[in-house]
C-alpha positions as CSV (number, residue, x, y, z in Angstrom):
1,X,-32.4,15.2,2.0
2,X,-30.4,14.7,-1.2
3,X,-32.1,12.2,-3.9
4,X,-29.7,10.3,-6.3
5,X,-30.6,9.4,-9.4
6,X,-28.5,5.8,-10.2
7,X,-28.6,5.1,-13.8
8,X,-27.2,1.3,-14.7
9,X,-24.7,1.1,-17.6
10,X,-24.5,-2.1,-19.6
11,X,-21.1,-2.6,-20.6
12,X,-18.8,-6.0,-21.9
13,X,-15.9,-6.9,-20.2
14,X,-12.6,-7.8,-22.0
15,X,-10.7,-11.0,-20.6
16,X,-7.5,-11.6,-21.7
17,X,-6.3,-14.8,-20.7
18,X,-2.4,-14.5,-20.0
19,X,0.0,-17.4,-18.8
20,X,1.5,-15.9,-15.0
21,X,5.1,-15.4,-16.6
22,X,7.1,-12.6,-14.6
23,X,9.4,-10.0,-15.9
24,X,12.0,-9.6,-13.5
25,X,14.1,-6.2,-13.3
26,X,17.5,-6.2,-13.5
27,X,19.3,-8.0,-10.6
28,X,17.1,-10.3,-9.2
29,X,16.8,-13.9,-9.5
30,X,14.0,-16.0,-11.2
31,X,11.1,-17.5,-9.6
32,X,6.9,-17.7,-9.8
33,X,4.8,-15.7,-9.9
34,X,3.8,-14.3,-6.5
35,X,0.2,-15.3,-6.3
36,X,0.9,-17.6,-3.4
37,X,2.4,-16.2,-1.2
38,X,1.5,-14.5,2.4
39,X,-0.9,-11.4,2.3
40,X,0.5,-8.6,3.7
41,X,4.0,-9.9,2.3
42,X,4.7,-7.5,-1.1
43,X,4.5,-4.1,-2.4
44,X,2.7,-3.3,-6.1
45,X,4.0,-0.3,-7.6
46,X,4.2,1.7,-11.0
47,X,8.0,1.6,-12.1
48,X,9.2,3.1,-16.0
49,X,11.4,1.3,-18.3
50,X,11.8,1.5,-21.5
51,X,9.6,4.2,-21.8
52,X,6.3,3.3,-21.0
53,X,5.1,3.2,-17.0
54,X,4.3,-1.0,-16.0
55,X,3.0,-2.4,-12.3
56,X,5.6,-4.9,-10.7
57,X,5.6,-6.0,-7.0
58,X,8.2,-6.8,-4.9
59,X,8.8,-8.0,-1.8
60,X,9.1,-5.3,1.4
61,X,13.0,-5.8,1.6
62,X,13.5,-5.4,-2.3
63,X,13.9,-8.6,-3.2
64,X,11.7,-11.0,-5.6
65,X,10.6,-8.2,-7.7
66,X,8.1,-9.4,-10.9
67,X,7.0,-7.1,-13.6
68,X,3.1,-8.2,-13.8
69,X,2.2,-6.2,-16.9
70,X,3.5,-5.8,-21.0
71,X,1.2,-4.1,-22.4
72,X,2.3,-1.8,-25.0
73,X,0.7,1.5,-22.5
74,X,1.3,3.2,-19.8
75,X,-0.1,1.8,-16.9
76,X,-0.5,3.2,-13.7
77,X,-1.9,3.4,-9.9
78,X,-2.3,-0.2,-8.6
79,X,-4.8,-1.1,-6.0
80,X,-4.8,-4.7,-4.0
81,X,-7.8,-6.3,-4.1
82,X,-9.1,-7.6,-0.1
83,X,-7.9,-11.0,-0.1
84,X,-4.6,-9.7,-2.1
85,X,-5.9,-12.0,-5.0
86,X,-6.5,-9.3,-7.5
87,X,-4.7,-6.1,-8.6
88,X,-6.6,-3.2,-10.6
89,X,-5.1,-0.6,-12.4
90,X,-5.3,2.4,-14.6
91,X,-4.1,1.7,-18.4
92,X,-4.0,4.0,-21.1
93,X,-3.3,2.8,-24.6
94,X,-3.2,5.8,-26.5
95,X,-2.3,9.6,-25.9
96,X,-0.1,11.3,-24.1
97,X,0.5,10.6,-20.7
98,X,-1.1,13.5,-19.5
99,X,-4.1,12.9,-21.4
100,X,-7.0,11.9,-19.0
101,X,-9.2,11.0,-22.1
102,X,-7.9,7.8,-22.6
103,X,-7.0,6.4,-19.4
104,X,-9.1,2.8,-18.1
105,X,-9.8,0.5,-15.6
106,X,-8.5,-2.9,-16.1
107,X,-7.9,-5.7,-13.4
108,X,-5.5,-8.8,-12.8
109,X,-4.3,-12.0,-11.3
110,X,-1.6,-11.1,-8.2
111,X,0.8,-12.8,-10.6
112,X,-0.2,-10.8,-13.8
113,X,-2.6,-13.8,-15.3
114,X,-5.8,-13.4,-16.3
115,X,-6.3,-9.5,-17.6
116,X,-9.9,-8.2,-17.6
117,X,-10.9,-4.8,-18.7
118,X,-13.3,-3.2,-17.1
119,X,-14.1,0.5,-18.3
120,X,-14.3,-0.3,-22.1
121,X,-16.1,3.2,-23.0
122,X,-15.5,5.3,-19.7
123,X,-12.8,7.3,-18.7
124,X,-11.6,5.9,-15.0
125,X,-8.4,8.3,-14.6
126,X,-8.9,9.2,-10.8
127,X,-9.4,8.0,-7.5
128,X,-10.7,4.4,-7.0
129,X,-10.7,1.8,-4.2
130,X,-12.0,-2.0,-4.4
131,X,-15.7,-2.8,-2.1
132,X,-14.8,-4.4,1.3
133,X,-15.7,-7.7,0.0
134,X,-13.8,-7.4,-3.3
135,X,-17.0,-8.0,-5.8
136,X,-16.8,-4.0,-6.9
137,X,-14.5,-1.0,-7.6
138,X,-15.7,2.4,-7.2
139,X,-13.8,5.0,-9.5
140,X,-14.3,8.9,-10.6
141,X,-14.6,9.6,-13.9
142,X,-14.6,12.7,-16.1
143,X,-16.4,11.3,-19.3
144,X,-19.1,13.6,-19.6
145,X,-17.0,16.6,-18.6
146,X,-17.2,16.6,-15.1
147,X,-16.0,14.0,-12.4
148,X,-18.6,11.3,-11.3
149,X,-18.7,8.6,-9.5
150,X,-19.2,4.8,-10.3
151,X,-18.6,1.3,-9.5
152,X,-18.0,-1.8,-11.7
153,X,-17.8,-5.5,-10.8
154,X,-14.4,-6.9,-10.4
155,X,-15.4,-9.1,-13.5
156,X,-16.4,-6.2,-15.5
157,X,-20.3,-6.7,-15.0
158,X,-22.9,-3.9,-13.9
159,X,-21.4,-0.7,-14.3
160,X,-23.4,2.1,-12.5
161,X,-23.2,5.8,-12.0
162,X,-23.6,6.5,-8.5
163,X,-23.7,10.5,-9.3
164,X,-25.1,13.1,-11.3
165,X,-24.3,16.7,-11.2
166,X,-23.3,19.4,-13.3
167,X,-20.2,19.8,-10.6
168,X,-17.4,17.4,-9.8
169,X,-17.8,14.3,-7.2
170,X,-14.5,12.9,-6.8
171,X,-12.5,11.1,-4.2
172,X,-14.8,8.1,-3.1
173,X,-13.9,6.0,-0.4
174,X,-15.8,3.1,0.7
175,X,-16.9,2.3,4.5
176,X,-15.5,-0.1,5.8
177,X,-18.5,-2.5,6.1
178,X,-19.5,-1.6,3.0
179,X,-22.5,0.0,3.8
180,X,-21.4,4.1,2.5
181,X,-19.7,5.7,0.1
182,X,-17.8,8.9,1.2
183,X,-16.7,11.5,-1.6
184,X,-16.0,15.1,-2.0
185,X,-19.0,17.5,-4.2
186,X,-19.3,21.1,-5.5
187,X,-22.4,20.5,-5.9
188,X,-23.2,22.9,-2.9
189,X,-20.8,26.5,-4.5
190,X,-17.6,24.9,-2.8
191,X,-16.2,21.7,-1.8
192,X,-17.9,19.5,1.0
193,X,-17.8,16.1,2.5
194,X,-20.6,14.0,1.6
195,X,-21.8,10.3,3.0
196,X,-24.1,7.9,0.4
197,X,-25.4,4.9,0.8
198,X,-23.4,2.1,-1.8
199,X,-26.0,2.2,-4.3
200,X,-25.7,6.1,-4.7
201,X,-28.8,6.9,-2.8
202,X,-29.4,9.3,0.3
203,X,-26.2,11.5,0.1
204,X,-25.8,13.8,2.7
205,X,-23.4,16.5,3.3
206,X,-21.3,16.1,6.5
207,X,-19.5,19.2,6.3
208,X,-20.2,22.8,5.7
209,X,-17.6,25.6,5.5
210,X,-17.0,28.5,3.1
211,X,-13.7,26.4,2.8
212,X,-13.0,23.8,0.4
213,X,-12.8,20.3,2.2
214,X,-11.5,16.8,0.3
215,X,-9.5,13.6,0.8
216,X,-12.3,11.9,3.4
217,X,-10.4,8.6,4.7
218,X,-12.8,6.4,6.6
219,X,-11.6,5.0,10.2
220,X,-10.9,1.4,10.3
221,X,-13.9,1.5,12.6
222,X,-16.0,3.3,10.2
223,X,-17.3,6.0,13.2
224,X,-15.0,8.8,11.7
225,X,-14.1,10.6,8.6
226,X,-10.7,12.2,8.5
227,X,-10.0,15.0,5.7
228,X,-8.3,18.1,4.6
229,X,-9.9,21.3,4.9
230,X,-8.7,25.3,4.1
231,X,-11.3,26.3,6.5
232,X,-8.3,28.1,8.6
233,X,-6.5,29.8,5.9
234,X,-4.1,26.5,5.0
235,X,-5.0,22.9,4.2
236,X,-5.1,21.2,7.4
237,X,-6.2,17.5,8.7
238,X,-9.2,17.3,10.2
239,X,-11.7,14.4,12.2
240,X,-15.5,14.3,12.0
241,X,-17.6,11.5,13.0
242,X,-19.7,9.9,10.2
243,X,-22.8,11.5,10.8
244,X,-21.7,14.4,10.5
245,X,-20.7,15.5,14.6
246,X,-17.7,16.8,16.6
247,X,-15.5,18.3,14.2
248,X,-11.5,18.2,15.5
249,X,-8.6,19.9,14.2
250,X,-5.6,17.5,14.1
251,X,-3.0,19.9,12.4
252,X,-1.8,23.2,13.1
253,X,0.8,24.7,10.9
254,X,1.8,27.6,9.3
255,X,1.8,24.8,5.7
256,X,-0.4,22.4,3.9
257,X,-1.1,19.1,5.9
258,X,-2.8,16.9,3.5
259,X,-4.0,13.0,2.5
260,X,-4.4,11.5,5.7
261,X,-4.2,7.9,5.8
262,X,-4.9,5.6,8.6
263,X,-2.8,2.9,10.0
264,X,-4.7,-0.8,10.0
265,X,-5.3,-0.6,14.0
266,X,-7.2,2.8,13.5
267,X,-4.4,4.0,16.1
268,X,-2.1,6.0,13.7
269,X,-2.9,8.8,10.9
270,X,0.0,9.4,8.2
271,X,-0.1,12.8,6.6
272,X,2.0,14.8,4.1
273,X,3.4,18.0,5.0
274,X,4.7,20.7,3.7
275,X,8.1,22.3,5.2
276,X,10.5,24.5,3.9
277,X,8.9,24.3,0.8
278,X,9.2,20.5,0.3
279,X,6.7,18.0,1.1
280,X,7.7,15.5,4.3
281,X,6.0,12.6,6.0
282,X,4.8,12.4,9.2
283,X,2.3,10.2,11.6
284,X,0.5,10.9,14.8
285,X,-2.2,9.8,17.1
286,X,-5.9,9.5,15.9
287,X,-6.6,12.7,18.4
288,X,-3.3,14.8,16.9
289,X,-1.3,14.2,19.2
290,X,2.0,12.9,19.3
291,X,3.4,14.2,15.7
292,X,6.5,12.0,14.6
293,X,8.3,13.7,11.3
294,X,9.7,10.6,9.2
295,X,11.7,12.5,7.0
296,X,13.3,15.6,6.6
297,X,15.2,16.1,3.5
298,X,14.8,19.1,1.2
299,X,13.6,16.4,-1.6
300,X,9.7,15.5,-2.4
301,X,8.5,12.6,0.2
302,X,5.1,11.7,-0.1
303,X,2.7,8.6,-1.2
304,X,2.7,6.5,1.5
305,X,1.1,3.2,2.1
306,X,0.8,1.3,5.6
307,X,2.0,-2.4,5.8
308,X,-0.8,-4.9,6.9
309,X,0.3,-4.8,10.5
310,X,0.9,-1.2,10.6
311,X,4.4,-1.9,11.5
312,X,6.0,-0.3,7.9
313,X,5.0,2.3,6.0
314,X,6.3,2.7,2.5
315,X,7.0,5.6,0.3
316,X,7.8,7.9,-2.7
317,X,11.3,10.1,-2.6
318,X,13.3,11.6,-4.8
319,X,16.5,12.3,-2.6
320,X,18.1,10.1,-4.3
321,X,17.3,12.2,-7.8
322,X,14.5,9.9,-9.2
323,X,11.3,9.0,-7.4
324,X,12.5,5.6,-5.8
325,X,10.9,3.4,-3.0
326,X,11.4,3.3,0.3
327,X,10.3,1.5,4.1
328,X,10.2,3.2,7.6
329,X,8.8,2.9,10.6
330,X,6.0,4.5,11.7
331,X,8.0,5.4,15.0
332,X,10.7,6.5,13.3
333,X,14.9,6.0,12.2
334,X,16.2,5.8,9.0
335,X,14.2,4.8,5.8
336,X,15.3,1.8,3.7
337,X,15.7,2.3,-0.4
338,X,13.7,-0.9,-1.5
339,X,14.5,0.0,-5.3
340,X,16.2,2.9,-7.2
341,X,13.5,2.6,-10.4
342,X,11.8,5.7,-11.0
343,X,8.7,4.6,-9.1
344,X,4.6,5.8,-8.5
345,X,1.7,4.9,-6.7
346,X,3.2,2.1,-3.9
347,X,0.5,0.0,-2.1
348,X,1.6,-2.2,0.0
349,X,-0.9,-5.6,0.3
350,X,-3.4,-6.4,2.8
C-alpha cells in the first residue's frame, strides 16, 4: 500500500465581476448570452483573433457563436462544468505562449460573466477535469518542477495537493461517482496507471509493464479504465477493470492508437490514430470491435469531443489549411465545417 501525504494550500480567489456581454465573430447575428439555453446544445472552444487565443461557444450547426472572454492573454482549453453552468479555463497573462510558467486556472459564467481566478500562485498548464458534482477541479501542475496533482473549489477555496513525488503524476481523471482519482506516475522507474481515493490517499497502481502506460479514461460506469500503453512495441488502446483485473487489448496496428474517449452510453470508445503518417479518427465498440475510420484525409484530425447524446462527435482538422471545427457521426459520412477560425480544445456540453 501507497500512503499519500495531502498537504492543504490556502489560497484567495480573484472574482471579477463582468456584465454577460458577447463578442460575436464575424457573420453572425446578435443575441444573449447563452447561459439559458439547453445543456447538451453548444460547443466551447479556443479560437485566435487578433493575436491572442480567447474561448467562444457556438451552437453544434455553427450558428450563435459568442466570444466569452477579453482578456488581454491567451487563453486556452475550456472545460464544461456538470450542469453546463460554468466554464474553466487556462489563462496565461504573460510569456510566451509556450511558456508553461505562467499559465492559470480561472473559471466563468456559461455566458462569460462572473470571472474567478483560481490558481493565483500555481502553475495549472495541463490536464484538468471538473468533480462529478461540479464543487472541485482537479488539475496537474509543474510548479515545483515536476507535475502534481491538485484540486481547487470551483470558487477558488481549498486548494490541495493530492501528490508528492520527486517524479511526474499527470493526467487525472475523476470517477465518475466521485469516489477516485485515476492518473498516470513514474513514481515506480516508468509510467503506470494508478487509482486514489479523492482526497489523495490509498493510491494504488493498476498496471504494471516495462512499458509506459497513460491517458486512463474512466467508463461511464466507473468498472473500467481504458488507456494507452507501448507495452507491444506501439502505443495501443487498452481496457482494465478498476481494480486493477482483466487486461484487454482493443487496438492492433502497425501505428500509435491513442486518447481514448468514451461515448456518454459507455457503448462507443473514440481513439486517434495514426495512418500514413497523419493522425485520423476513429470509434469502436467498448470490446474493440467494430472499428469505424471517420476520416481519412492526409491532414491532422484529432481532438474530439462526444455530444451529450453520443449522437455527434466534434473535432479538430486542418484540411482545410487551418485547424477548423468540425461534426460527424459516430457511424460515419461526411463531416460538417462548424467554423473556419483557427480553433483548439472543442468540448462539446453536457
Amino acid at each position: 500500500m501507497i500512503t499519500k501525504r495531502v498537504f492543504l494550500i490556502l489560497t484567495t480567489p480573484v472574482v471579477i465581476v463582468v456584465a454577460a456581454m458577447p463578442f460575436l465573430l464575424a457573420g453572425t447575428t446578435e443575441r444573449k448570452a447563452p447561459a439559458g439555453e439547453t445543456a447538451g446544445e453548444r460547443i466551447v472552444f479556443a479560437a485566435k483573433r487578433g493575436g491572442n487565443w480567447d474561448i467562444y461557444s457556438t451552437r453544434a450547426d455553427g450558428t450563435q457563436m459568442v466570444r466569452l472572454t477579453t482578456l488581454a492573454s491567451q487563453d486556452r482549453m475550456p472545460i464544461w462544468s456538470p450542469d453546463a453552468r460554468k466554464i474553466a479555463f487556462e489563462c496565461q497573462t504573460s510569456g510566451g505562449v509556450d511558456d508553461s510558467s505562467k499559465w492559470q486556472l480561472w473559471v466563468m459564467d456559461a455566458n462569460g460573466g462572473h470571472l474567478i481566478h483560481l490558481t493565483t500562485d500555481i502553475v495549472a498548464k495541463g490536464s484538468r477535469q471538473w468533480s462529478p458534482d461540479g464543487t472541485r477541479i482537479v488539475f496537474e501542475s509543474r510548479r515545483d518542477g515536476n507535475s502534481e496533482i491538485y484540486t481547487v473549489g470551483a470558487d477558488g477555496s481549498r486548494l490541495v495537493r493530492l501528490t508528492n513525488n520527486t517524479v511526474d503524476d499527470r493526467s487525472p481523471t475523476w470517477a465518475p461517482d466521485g469516489t477516485k482519482i485515476a492518473f498516470a506516475s513514474d513514481r515506480d522507474g516508468n509510467r503506470e496507471i494508478y487509482v486514489m481515493d479523492a482526497d489523495g490517499n490509498q493510491a494504488r497502481r493498476i498496471t504494471d509493464d516495462a512499458a509506459p502506460d497513460g491517458s486512463p479514461a474512466w467508463s461511464p460506469d466507473g468498472k473500467s479504465i481504458a488507456f494507452v500503453s507501448a507495452r507491444d512495441g506501439n502505443r495501443e488502446v487498452y481496457l482494465i477493470q478498476a481494480d486493477g483485473r482483466r487486461l484487454t487489448r482493443l487496438t492492433r496496428d502497425p501505428a500509435d492508437d491513442d486518447l481514448p474517449l468514451w461515448s456518454p452510453d459507455g457503448k462507443l470508445i473514440a481513439f486517434r490514430s495514426l495512418r500514413e503518417k497523419n493522425y485520423d479518427v476513429e470509434v469502436m465498440r467498448a470490446d474493440g470491435s467494430g472499428r469505424v475510420r471517420l476520416t481519412t484525409g492526409p491532414e491532422y484530425d484529432g481532438s474530439v469531443t462526444w455530444s451529450k447524446d453520443g449522437t455527434r462527435m466534434a473535432f479538430i482538422s486542418s484540411r482545410t489549411g487551418t485547424d477548423a471545427l468540425y461534426v460527424i457521426s459516430p457511424a460515419g459520412g461526411k463531416a460538417s465545417l462548424i467554423t473556419s477560425e483557427w480553433v483548439l480544445d472543442p468540448k462539446w456540453s453536457p
